[in-house]
N, C-alpha and C positions, 0 to 999 in steps of 0.2 A: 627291088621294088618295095618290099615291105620297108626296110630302113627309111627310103625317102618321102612314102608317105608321115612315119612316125616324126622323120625329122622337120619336114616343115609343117605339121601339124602343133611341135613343140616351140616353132620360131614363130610361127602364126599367132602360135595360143598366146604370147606375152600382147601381141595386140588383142586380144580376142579380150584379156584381162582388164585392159583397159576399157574396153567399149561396156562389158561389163560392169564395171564401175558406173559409168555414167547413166545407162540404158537401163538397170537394174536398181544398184542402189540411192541411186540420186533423181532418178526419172527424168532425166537430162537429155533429149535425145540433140546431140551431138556429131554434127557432122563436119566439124574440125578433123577428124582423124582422116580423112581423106588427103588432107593438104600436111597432116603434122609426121605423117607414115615416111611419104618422102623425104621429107625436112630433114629427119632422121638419117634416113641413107644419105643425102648430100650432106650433112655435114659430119658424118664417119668418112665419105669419101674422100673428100678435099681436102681433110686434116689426113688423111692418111699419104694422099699423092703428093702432101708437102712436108712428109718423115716425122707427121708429129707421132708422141708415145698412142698406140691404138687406145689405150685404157686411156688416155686422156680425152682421146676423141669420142671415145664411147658415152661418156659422162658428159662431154659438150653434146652430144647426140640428145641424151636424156634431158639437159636442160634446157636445149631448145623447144624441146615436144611440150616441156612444162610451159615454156613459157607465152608458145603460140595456144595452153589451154587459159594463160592467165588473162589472156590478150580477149578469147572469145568471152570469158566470165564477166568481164568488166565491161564490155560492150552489153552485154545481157542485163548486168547486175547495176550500173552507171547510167547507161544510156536507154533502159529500160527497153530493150529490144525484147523479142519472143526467141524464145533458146535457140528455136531452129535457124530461124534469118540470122541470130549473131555465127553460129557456127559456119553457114555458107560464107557469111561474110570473110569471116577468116581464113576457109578454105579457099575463097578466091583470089584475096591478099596472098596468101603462101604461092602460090602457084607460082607467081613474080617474081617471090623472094626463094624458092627454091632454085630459078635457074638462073639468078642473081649470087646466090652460095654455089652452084658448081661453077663457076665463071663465064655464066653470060651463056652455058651450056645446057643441053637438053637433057645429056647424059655423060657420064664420066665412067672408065672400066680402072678397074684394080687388078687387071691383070699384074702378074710378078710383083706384087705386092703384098708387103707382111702384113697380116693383118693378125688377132687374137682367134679367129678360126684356123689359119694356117700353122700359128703357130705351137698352138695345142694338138695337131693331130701332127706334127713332126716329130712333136713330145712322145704321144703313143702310137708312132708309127711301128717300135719294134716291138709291142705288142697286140697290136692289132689291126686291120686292114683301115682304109680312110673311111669307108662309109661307116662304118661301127664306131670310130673314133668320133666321126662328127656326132652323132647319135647321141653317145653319152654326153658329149661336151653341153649338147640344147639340151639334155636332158636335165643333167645336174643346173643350165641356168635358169628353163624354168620351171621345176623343185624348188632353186632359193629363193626366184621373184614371187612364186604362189607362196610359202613360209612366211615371206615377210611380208605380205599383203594378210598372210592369219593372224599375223602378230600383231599389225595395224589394226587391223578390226577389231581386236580387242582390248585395245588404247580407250583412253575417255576419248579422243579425237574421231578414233576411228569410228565407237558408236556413235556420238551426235553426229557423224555424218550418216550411220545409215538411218538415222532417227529421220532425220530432214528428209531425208528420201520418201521415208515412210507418213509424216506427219508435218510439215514445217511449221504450222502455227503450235504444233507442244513447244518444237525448240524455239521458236519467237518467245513462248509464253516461261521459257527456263531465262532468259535471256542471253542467248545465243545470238549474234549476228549469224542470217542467212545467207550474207553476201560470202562473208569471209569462208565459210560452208563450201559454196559451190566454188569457187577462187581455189580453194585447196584441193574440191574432189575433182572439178576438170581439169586442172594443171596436174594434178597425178595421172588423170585418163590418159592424157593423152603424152605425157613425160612416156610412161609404157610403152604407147603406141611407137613414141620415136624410137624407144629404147629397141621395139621389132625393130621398124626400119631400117635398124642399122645394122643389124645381125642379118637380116635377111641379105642388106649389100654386099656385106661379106661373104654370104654362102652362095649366092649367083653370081659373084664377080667383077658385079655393076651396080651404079646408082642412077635411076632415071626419072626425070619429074613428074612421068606416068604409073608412076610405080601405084599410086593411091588410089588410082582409077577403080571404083567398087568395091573397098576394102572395108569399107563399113558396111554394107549390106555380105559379106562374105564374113567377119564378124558376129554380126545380127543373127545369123543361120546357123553359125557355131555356136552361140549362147545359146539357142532357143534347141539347137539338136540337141547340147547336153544335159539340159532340161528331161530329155525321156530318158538317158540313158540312169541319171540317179533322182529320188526325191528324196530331198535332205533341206532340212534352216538350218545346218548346220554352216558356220562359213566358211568351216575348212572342207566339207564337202563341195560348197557352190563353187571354189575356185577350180575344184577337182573337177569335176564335171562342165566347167568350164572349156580345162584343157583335154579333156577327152571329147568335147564337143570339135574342136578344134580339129582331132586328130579322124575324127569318122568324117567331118565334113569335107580336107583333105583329101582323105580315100575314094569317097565318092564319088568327088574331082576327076579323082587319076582314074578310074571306073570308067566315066565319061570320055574321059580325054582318048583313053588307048581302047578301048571297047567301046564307044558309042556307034561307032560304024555298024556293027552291027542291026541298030535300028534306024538306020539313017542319021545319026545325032553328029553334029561337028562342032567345033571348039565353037561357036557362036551363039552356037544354044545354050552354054554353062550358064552366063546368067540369066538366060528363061527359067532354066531348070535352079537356079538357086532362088530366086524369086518365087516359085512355086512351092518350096521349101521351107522357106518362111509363110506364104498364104498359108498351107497345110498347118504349120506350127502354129500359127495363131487359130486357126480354128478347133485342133486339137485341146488347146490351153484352155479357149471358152466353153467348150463340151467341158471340159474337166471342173472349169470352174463353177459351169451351173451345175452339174450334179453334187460338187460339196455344199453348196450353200443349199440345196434343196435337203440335205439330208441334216442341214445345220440342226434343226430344232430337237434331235434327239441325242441325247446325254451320250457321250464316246463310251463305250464298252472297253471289258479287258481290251486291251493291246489296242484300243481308238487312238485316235488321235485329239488330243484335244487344244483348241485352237488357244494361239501364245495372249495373254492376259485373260484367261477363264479359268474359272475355278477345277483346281486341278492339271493346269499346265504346267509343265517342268519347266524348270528355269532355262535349260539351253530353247527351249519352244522359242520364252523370252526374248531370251539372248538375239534370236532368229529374226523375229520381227525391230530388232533394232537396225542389225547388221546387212538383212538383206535385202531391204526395200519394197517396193509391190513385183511383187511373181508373175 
């Protein structure tokens, strides 16, 4: 029990990454990830049912998720739409061209098929059982996809991108194109999101075009849960608590799923009760945010806080409000 929530909390959490990106540091809300989720599994699927190398299809998985983010940015950023309409847009287009890449199919299984999950826990199969083998395998990939998303953020790229999030007219005023901004941050949003997609096909066994269904707002409740578990600008803490938001929202799931009975509750209430989740969290975050600003006008004390460009801010404070966008 415990393994499977930990483990699809850490396959979850690479989407979770990306919606984070967009939701957080770019303020981009982004409802492409619905349609780019799938996209992701249908095209690990198909290249797999047709013997390509899995690591090739994975990476085709990932350039697709890029590509349907570069497709919403340009509609946005081109055609002057409002973020949200160009992301539906795109997620409706996907939906077509999702059962158009599994061949004209709803869904596709990979039963007796190699994939790069099966084939790593063959690896450690003589040292240790499949559930623990998968375990570490999400674990170690996303450990390497949160490292290199720290190491992005602390790129010049990486910060004007969370600068724009936080400000777009400073980066207009640096002379930064904003378009070229959000072109890079959605087409990585959601590159990730494919990049779950595709991992998650291979850990249930199937790809299916409903796979996306809610997957942004299951997302949305994992960033915003791991929000209370840590308060950090740090931005190698934000991804942290990113994927531990991932992994309690998961649990709570499985909570739900196998003990809701007891108060009446059945699998069709999950997204009431995630929806509720999110209401809670956004009201939590406004209490919290009126009480800082109410107490703004008095000088931080030892061990205060003091807010990133004030006199007296550390530099990582800084750093924080480049990187991390509006909280």
């Amino acid at each position: 029990m415990i393994e499977g929530i930990f483990v699809e909390g850490l396959v979850y959490g690479i989407m979770v990454l990306g919606v984070f990106i967009t939701f957080r540091i770019l303020s981009f809300p982004d409802l492409t990830v619905d349609g780019s989720f799938p996209l992701g599994a249908a095209i690990m699927a198909i290249m797999l049912t047709r013997g390509s190398n899995p690591w090739l299809a994975l990476m085709l998985a990932l350039a697709g998720g890029m590509l349907a983010g570069f497709v919403t940015a340009l509609i946005h950023t081109k055609l002057k739409v409002p973020n949200l309409l160009a992301g539906i847009l795109t997620m409706t287009m996907l939906w077509s061209i999702n059962i158009r890449v599994l061949g004209n199919r709803a869904n596709l299984t990979l039963v007796r098929r190699s994939t790069i999950l099966s084939d790593v826990v063959q690896q450690l199969s003589p040292y240790m059982n499949s559930q623990v083998a998968t375990l570490v395998f999400f674990l170690v990939v996303a450990l390497v996809v949160k490292v290199l998303l720290d190491v992005f953020f602390h790129t010049d790229l990486g910060l004007t991108l969370g600068a724009m999030g936080n400000n777009e007219q400073m980066v207009i005023n640096q002379g930064v194109n904003p378009e070229y901004m959000k072109l890079i941050g959605v087409g990585l949003s959601n590159g990730l999101v494919a990049l779950s997609g595709a991992f998650v096909a291979q850990f249930q066994g199937f790809a299916d075009v409903n796979l996306g269904q809610g997957i942004i707002v299951a997302g949305l409740a994992s960033v915003m849960m791991g929000e209370f578990i840590l308060r950090s600008n740090k931005i190698a803490m934000l991804t942290l608590r990113v994927l531990l938001g991932s992994i309690l929202y998961r649990g709570l799931m499985y909570l739900g799923r196998y003990y809701g009975y007891y108060i009446n509750l059945t699998p069709s209430d999950l997204r009431l009760i995630t929806g509720l989740l999110i209401v809670v969290s956004l009201i939590v975050t406004q209490v919290r945010g009126e009480r800082k600003w109410s107490g703004a006008g008095a000088a931080p004390l030892n061990g205060g806080e003091a807010k990133p460009g004030a006199v007296g801010a550390s530099p990582d404070a800084e750093e924080a409000a480049v990187t991390r966008g509006p909280a």
